[in-house]
C-alpha positions as YAML, in Angstrom:
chain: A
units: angstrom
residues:
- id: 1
  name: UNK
  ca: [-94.20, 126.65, 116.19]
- id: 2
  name: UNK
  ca: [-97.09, 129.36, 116.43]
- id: 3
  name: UNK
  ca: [-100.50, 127.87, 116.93]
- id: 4
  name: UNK
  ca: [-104.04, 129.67, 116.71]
- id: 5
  name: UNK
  ca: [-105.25, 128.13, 120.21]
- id: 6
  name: UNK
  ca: [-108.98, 130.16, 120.09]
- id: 7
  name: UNK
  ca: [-110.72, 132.62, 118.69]
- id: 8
  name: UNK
  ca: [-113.14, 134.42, 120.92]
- id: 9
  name: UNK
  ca: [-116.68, 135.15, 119.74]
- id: 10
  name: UNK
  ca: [-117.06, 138.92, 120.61]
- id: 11
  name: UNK
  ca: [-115.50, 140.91, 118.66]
- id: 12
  name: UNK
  ca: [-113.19, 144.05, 119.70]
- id: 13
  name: UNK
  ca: [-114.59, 147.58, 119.03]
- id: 14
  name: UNK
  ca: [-112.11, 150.49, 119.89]
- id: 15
  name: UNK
  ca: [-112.79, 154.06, 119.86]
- id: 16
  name: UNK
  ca: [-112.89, 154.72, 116.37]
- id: 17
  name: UNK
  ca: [-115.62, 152.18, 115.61]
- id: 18
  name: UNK
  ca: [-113.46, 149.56, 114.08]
- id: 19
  name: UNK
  ca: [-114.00, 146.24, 114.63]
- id: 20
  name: UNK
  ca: [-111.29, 143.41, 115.34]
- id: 21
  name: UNK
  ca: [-111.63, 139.82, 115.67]
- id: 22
  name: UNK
  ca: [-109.52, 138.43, 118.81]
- id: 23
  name: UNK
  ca: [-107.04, 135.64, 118.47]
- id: 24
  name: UNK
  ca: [-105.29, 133.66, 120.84]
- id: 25
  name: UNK
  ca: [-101.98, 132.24, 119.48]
- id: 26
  name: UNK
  ca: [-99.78, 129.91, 121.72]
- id: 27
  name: UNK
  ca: [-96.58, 128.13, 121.35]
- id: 28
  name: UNK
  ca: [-94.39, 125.82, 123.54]
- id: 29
  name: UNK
  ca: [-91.38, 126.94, 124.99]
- id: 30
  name: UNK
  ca: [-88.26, 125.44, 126.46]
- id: 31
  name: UNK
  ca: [-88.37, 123.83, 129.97]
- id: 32
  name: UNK
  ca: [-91.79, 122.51, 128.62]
- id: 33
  name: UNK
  ca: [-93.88, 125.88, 129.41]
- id: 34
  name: UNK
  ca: [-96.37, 127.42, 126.51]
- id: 35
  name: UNK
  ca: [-96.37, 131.25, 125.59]
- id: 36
  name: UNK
  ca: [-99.21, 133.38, 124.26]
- id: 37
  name: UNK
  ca: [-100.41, 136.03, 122.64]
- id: 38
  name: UNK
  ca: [-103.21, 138.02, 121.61]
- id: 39
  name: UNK
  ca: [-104.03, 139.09, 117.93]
- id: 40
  name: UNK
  ca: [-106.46, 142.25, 116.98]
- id: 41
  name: UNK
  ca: [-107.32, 141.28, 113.00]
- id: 42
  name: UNK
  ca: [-109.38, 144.46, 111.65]
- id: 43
  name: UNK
  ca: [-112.33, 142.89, 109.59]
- id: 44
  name: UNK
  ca: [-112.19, 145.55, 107.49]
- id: 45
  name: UNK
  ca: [-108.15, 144.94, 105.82]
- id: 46
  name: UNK
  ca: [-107.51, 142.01, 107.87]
- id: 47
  name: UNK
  ca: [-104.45, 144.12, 109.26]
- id: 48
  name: UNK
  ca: [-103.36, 141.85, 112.87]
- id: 49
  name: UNK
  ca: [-101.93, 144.40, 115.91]
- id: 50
  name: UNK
  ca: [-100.13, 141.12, 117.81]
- id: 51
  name: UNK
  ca: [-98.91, 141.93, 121.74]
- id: 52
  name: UNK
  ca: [-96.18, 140.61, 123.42]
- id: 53
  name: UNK
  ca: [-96.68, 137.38, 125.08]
- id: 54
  name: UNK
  ca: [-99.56, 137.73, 127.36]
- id: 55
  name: UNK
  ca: [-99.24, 134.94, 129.97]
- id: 56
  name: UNK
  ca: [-96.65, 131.75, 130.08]
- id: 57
  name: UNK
  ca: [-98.47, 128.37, 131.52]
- id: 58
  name: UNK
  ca: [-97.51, 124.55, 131.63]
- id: 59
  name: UNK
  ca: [-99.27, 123.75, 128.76]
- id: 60
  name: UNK
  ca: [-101.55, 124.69, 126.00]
- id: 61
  name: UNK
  ca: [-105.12, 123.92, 128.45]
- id: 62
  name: UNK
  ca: [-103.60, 125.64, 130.41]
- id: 63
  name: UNK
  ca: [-103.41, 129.03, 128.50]
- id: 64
  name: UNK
  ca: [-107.35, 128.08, 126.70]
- id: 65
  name: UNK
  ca: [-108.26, 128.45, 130.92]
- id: 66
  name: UNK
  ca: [-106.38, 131.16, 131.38]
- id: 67
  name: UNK
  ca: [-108.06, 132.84, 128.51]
- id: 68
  name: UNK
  ca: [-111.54, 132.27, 129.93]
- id: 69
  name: UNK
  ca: [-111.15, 134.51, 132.44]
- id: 70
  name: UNK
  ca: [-110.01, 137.42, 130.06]
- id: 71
  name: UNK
  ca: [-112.37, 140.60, 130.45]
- id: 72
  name: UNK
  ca: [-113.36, 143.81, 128.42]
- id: 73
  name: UNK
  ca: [-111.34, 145.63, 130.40]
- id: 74
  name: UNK
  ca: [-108.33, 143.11, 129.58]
- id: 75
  name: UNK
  ca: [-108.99, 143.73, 125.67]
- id: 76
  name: UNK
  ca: [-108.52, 147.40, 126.07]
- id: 77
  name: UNK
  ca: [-105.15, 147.40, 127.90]
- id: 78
  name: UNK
  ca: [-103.77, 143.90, 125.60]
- id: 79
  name: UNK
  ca: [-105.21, 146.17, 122.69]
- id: 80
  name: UNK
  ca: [-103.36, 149.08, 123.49]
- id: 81
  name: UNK
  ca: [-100.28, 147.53, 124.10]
- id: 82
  name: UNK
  ca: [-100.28, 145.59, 120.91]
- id: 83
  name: UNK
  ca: [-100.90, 149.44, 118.81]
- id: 84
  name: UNK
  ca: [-98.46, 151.03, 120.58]
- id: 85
  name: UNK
  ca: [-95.09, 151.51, 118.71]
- id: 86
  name: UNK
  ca: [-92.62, 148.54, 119.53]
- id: 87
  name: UNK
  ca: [-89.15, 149.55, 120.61]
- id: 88
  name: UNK
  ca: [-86.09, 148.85, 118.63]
- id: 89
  name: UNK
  ca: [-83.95, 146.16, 119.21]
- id: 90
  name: UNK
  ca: [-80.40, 147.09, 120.44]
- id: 91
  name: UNK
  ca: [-78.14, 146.11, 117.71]
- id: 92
  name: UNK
  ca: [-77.12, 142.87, 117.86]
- id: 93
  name: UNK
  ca: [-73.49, 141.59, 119.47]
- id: 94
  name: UNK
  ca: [-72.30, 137.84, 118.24]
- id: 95
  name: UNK
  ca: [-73.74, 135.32, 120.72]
- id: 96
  name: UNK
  ca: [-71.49, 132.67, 122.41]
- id: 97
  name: UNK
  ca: [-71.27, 129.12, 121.54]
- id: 98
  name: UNK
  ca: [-74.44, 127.17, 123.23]
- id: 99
  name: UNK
  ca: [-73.94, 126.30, 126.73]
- id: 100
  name: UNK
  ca: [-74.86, 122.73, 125.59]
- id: 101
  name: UNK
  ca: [-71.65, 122.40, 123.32]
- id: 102
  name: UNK
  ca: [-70.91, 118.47, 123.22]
- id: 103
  name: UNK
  ca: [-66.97, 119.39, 122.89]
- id: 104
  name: UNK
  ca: [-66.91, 121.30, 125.87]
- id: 105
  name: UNK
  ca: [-66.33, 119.45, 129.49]
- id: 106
  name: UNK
  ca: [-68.34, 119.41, 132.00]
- id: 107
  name: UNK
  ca: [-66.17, 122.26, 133.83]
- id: 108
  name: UNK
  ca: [-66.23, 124.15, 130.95]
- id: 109
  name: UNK
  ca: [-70.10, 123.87, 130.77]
- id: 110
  name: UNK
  ca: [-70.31, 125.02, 134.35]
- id: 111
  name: UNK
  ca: [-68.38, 127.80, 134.35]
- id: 112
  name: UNK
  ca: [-69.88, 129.09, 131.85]
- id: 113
  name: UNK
  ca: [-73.03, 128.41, 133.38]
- id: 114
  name: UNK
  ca: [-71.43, 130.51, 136.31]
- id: 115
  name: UNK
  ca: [-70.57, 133.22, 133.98]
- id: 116
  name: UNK
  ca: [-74.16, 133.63, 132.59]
- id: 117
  name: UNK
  ca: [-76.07, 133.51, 135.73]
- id: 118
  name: UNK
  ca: [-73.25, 136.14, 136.90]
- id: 119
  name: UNK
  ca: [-74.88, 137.94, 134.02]
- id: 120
  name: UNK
  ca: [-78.01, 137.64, 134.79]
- id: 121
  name: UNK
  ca: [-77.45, 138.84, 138.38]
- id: 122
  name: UNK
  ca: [-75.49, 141.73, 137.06]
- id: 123
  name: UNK
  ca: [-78.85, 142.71, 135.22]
- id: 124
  name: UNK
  ca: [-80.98, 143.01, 138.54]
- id: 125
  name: UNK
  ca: [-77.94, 145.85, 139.34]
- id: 126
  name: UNK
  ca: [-77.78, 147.55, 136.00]
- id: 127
  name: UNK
  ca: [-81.64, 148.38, 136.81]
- id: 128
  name: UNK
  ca: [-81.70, 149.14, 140.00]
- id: 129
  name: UNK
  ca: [-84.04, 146.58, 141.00]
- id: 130
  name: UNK
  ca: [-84.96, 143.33, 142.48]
- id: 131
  name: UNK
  ca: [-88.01, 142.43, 140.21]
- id: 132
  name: UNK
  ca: [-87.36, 142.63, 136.51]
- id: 133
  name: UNK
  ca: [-89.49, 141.23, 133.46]
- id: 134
  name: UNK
  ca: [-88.20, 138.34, 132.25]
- id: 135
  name: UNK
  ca: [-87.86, 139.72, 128.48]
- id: 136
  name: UNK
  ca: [-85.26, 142.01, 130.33]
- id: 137
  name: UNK
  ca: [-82.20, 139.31, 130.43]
- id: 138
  name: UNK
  ca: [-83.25, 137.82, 127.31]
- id: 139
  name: UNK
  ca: [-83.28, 141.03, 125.40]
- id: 140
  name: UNK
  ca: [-80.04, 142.58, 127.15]
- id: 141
  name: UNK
  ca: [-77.89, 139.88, 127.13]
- id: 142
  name: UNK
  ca: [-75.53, 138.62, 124.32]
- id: 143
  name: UNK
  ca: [-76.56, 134.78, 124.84]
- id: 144
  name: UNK
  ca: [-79.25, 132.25, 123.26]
- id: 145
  name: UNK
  ca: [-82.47, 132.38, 124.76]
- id: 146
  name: UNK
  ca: [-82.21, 128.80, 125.92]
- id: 147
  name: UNK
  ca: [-78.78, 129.32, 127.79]
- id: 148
  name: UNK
  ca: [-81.06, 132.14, 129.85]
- id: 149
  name: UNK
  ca: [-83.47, 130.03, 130.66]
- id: 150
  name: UNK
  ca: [-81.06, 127.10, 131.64]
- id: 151
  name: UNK
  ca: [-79.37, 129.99, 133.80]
- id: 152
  name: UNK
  ca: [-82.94, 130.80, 135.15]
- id: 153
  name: UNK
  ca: [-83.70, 127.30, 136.05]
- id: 154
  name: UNK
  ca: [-80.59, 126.75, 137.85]
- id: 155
  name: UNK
  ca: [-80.92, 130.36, 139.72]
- id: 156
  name: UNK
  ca: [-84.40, 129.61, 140.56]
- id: 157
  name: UNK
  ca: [-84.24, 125.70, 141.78]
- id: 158
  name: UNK
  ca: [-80.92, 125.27, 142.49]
- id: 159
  name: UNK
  ca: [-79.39, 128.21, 144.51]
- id: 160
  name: UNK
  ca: [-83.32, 129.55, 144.96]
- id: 161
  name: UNK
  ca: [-81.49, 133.18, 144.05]
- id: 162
  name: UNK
  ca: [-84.95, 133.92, 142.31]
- id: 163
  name: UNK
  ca: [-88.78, 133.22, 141.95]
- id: 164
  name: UNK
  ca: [-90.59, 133.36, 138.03]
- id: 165
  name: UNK
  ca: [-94.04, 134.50, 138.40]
- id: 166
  name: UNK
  ca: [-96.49, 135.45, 135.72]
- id: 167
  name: UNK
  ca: [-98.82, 138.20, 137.02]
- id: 168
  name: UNK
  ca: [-101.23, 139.83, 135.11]
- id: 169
  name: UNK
  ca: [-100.01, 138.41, 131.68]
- id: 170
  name: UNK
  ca: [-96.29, 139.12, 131.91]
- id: 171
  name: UNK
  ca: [-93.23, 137.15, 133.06]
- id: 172
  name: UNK
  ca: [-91.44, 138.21, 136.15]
- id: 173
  name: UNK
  ca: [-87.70, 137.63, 138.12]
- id: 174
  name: UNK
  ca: [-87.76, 138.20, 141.39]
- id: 175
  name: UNK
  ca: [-84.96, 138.10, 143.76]
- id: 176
  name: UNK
  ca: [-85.04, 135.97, 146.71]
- id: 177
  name: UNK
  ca: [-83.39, 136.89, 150.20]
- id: 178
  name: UNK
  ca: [-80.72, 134.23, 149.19]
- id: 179
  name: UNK
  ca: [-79.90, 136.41, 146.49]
- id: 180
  name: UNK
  ca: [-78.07, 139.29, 148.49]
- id: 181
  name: UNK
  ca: [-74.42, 138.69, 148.44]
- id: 182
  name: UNK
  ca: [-74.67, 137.56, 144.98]
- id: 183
  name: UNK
  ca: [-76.66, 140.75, 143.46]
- id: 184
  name: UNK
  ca: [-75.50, 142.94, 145.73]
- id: 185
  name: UNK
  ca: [-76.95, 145.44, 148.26]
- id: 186
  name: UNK
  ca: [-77.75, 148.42, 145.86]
- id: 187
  name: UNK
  ca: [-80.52, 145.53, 143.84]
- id: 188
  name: UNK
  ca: [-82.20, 144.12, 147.18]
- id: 189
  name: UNK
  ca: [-82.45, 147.44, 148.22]
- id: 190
  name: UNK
  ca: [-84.93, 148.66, 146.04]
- id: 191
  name: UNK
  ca: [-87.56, 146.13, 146.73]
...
């Protein structure tokens, strides 16, 4: 659930004179992680410009801290990136069944498992790259966002194919040297 975590005392002015009261909205996320966002409300209609998630932290103190080191110079950028037109959403393909699916065996669970962090590896290829945002996976790919992360996790902490980072307000996959044979040459290579 979306929560209203702060709102910051000085307003936002931007180059037409308008002025914009900053929010800071949060909310938790799986693997026990909080997301947020900023929120540009024009005094004068009360019309909000929202970004992207901004930053992802272990908790909700943790994004309030976060926040206190936001600058001027962070408002502009956040502020242009929340004006700017959004991108359309590929049209959407019919997810598969949950990875968590009760019926299934624990075989079944893993390979599928397999399958998806397969996926995810295939991603790093499609782009040409061994860093990728993490919206990239969880936009592309035809799964529930909690089956990515659960592939994530296991990447990450299990067979260490990739480090998450959060640098300068945005989520980021990074391949690990492990990660060769299973992404492939043509990804690593572009570090």
């Amino acid at each position: 659930m979306d929560r209203l975590l702060q709102t910051f005392e000085a307003p936002y002015i931007d180059s037409d004179g308008a002025v914009y009261d900053i929010l800071l909205y949060g909310r938790s996320r799986p693997a026990d992680t909080w997301q947020a966002w900023l929120a540009f409300s024009r005094r004068e209609d009360r019309q909000e410009f929202v970004t992207e998630p901004e930053t992802t932290q272990p908790s909700a103190e943790a994004v309030l801290y976060w926040a206190t080191g936001l600058t001027p110079a962070y408002f502009d950028g956040a502020f242009a990136r929340a004006t700017r037109p959004r991108r359309e959403a590929p049209p959407a393909e019919p997810a598969p069944p949950p990875l968590r699916d009760v019926t299934a065996g624990v075989d079944t669970y893993l390979h599928r498992l397999t399958d998806l962090e397969r996926d995810i590896m295939r991603t790093f290829n499609r782009h040409h790259a061994s860093r990728l945002a993490t919206e990239v996976p969880l936009d592309e790919l035809p799964h529930a966002h909690a089956d990515i992360v659960r592939a994530l996790e296991d990447l990450e902490k299990r067979h260490r194919y990739l480090v998450r980072r959060t640098e300068g307000g945005n989520d980021w996959l990074i391949l690990t040297e492990e990660s060769l044979h299973p992404a492939g040459d043509e990804a690593h290579a572009s570090a």
